[in-house]
C-alpha positions in Angstrom: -37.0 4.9 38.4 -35.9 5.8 35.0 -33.7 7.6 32.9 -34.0 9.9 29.9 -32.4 11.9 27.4 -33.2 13.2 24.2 -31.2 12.3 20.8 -31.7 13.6 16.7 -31.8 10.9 14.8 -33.2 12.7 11.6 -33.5 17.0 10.5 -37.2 16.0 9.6 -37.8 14.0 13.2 -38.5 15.8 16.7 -35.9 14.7 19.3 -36.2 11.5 20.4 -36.3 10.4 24.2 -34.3 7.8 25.2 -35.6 6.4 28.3 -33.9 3.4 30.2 -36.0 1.3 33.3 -35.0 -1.1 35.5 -37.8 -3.3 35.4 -37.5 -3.4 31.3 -35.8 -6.4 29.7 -36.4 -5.4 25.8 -36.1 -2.2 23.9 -38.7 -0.6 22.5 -39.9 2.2 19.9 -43.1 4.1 20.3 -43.9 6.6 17.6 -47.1 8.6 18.4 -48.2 11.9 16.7 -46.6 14.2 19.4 -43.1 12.1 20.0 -41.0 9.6 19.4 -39.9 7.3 22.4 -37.2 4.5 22.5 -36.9 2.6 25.8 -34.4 -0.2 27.3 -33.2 -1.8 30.5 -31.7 0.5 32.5 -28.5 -2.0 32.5 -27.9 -1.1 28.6 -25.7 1.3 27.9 -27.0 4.8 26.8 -24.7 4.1 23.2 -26.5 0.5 22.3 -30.0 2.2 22.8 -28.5 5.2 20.5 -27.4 2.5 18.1 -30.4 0.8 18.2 -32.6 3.5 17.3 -30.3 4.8 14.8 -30.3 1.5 13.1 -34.0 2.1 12.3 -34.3 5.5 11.6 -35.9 4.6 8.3 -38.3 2.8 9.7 -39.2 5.6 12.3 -39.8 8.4 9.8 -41.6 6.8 7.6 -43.9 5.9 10.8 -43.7 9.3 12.3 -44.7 10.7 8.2 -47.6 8.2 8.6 -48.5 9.7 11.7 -48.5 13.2 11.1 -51.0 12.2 7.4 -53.0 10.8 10.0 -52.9 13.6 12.4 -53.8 16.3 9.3 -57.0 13.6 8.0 -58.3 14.2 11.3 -58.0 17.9 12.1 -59.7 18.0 8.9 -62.5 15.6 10.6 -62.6 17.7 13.5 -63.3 21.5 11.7 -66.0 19.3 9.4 -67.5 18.2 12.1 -67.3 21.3 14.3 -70.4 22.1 16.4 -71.7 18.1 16.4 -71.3 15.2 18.2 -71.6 11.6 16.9 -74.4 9.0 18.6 -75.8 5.6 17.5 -73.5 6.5 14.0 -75.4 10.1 13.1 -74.0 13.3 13.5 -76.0 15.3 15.7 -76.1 19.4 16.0 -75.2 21.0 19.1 -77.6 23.7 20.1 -76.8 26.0 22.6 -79.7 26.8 25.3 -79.1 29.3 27.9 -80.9 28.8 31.1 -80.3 31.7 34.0 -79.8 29.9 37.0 -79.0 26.9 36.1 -76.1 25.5 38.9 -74.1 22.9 36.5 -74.3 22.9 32.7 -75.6 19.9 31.0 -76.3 18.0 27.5 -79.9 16.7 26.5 -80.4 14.1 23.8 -83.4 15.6 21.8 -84.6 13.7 18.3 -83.0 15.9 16.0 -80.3 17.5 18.2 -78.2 17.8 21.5 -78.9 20.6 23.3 -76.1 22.4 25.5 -77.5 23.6 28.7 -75.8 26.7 30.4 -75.7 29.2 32.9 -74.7 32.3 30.4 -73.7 34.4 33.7 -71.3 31.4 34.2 -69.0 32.1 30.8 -69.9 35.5 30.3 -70.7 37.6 33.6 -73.9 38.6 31.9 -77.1 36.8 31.4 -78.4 37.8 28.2 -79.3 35.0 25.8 -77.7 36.4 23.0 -74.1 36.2 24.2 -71.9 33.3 22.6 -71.3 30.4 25.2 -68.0 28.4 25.1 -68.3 25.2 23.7 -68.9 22.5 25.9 -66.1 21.4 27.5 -64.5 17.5 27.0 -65.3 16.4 30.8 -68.8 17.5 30.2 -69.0 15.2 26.6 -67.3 12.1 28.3 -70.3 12.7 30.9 -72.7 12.6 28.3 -71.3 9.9 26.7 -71.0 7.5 29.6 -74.3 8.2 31.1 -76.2 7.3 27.9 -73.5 4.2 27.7 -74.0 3.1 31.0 -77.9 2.5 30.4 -77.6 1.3 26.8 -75.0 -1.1 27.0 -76.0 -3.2 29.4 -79.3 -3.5 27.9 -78.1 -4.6 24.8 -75.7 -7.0 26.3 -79.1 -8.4 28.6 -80.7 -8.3 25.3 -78.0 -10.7 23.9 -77.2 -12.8 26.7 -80.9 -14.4 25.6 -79.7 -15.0 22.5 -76.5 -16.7 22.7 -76.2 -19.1 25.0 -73.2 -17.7 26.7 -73.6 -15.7 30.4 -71.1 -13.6 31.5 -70.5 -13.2 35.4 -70.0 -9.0 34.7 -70.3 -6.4 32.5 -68.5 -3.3 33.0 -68.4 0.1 30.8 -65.2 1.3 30.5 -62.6 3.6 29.3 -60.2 1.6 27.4 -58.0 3.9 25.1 -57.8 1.9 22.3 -59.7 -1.2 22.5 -63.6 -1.8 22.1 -64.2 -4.2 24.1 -62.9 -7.0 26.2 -63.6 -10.2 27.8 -61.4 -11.5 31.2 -60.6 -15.4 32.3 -63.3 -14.6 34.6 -65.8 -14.0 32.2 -66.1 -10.2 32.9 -67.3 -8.2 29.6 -65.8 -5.1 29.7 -67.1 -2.7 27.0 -65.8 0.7 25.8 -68.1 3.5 26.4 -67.4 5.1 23.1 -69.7 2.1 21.8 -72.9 4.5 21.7 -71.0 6.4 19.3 -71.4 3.9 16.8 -74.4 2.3 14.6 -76.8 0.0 16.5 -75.7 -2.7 14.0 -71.9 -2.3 15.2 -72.6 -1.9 19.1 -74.2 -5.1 18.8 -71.0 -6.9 16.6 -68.8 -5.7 19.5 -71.3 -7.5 22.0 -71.4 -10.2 20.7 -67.6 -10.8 19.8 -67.3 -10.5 23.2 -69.6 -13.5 24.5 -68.1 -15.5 22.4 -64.7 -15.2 23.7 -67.0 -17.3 26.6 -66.6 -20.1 24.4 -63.4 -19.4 22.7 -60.9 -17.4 24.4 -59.1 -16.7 21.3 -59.2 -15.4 18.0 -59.1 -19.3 16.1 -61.5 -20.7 13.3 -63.3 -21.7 15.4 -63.9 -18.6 17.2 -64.8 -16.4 14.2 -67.5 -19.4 13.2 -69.0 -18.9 16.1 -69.2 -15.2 16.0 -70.2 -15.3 12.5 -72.9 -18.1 13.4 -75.0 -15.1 15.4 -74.0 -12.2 13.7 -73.1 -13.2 9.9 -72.1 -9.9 8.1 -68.7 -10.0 10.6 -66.4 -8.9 7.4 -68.4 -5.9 6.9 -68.3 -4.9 10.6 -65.1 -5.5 11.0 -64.4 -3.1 8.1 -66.0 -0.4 9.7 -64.4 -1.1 12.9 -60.7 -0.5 11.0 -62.3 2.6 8.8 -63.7 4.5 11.9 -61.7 3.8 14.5 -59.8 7.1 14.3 -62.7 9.2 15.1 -64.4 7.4 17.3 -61.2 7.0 19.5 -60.1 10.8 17.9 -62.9 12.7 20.6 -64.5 14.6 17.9 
């Protein structure tokens, strides 16, 4: 059960929402590109979770100013990219092939392309080819996305495994919102299915950071010497990790 309530801190900030739980023992700010959140115990009183929020008011908008750059960089990503999807690190066209009769639409890796599969009496109530289809819809690219992942990765993770001399007792593709990868006490590798958006090169960083978390469960010295032992340009990688993780976590 929870509480909330909205507050202006600041002419140039949206509300924000104060929100108070019972199972919460600290408070906390969350500033994403939509809102701005502040939560405590549900024990506080609503004026310390004002004053707390108040107190950092600079702090929140020059976050939420940082947020909104960041929101406008990729909008700008998104219309540049329009009509493309991105795979193994390339931007491939979308091409738009209208089958009659065809029950579910569908996208097909080609070489050069991906090729959107439709029913045009689906979208337009008539069947001739020449009639613009919508584009396809997110469900349908997180299909495509996974499917190819879900063959892919675990290959290159097999592929791996007889490298290193790690063995994990899993692998799992998943959905993680933010994250690229994982690795449990159990030794479960858990890898984000937005990998096969990325360069061979980087897919196969993220792999093996992974397996060696089998050895190190930790991000020591002695973890990153192992990682670097098996994959040595780790600085570069991890630079592209930082510079592209907005769009490959940004759907576009």
């Amino acid at each position: 059960m929870r509480s909330d309530r909205k507050l202006h801190i600041h002419p140039q900030l949206p509300p924000v929402t104060l929100i108070q739980r019972k199972r919460q023992r600290t408070m906390r700010i969350r500033v994403t590109d939509n809102d701005i959140m502040v939560s405590g115990p549900a024990s506080l009183s609503t004026k310390k979770l004002q004053r707390f929020v108040e107190d950092k008011t600079d702090w929140v908008h020059k976050t939420w100013t940082k947020q909104q750059k960041r929101k406008e960089v990729l909008d700008e990503k998104r219309k540049a990219h329009e009509g493309t999807l991105l795979l193994r690190g390339e931007r491939k066209p979308v091409h738009d092939f209208p089958v009659p009769g065809l029950k579910k639409p569908m996208l097909v890796e080609h070489p050069q392309a991906i090729v959107y599969q439709y029913n045009p009496a689906d979208s337009t109530g008539s069947v001739n080819p020449a009639d613009r289809p919508p584009l396809p819809d997110p469900d349908l690219i997180h299909t495509f996305y996974r499917r190819l992942a879900s063959r892919e990765l675990p290959e290159r993770v097999a592929y791996w495994v007889r490298q290193l001399p790690f063995q994990p007792s899993n692998v799992s593709i998943r959905n993680q919102k933010t994250k690229w990868g994982s690795c449990s006490a159990r030794g479960t590798i858990s890898l984000n299915w937005r990998l096969v958006k990325c360069p061979p090169s980087i897919c196969d960083y993220i792999i093996i950071h992974e397996l060696c978390h089998l050895r190190h469960f930790n991000h020591s010295r002695a973890f990153w010497e192992t990682v670097a032992n098996y994959y040595p340009d780790v600085r570069e990688a991890r630079s592209w990790v930082r510079s592209m993780s907005d769009e490959i976590f940004g759907e576009m």
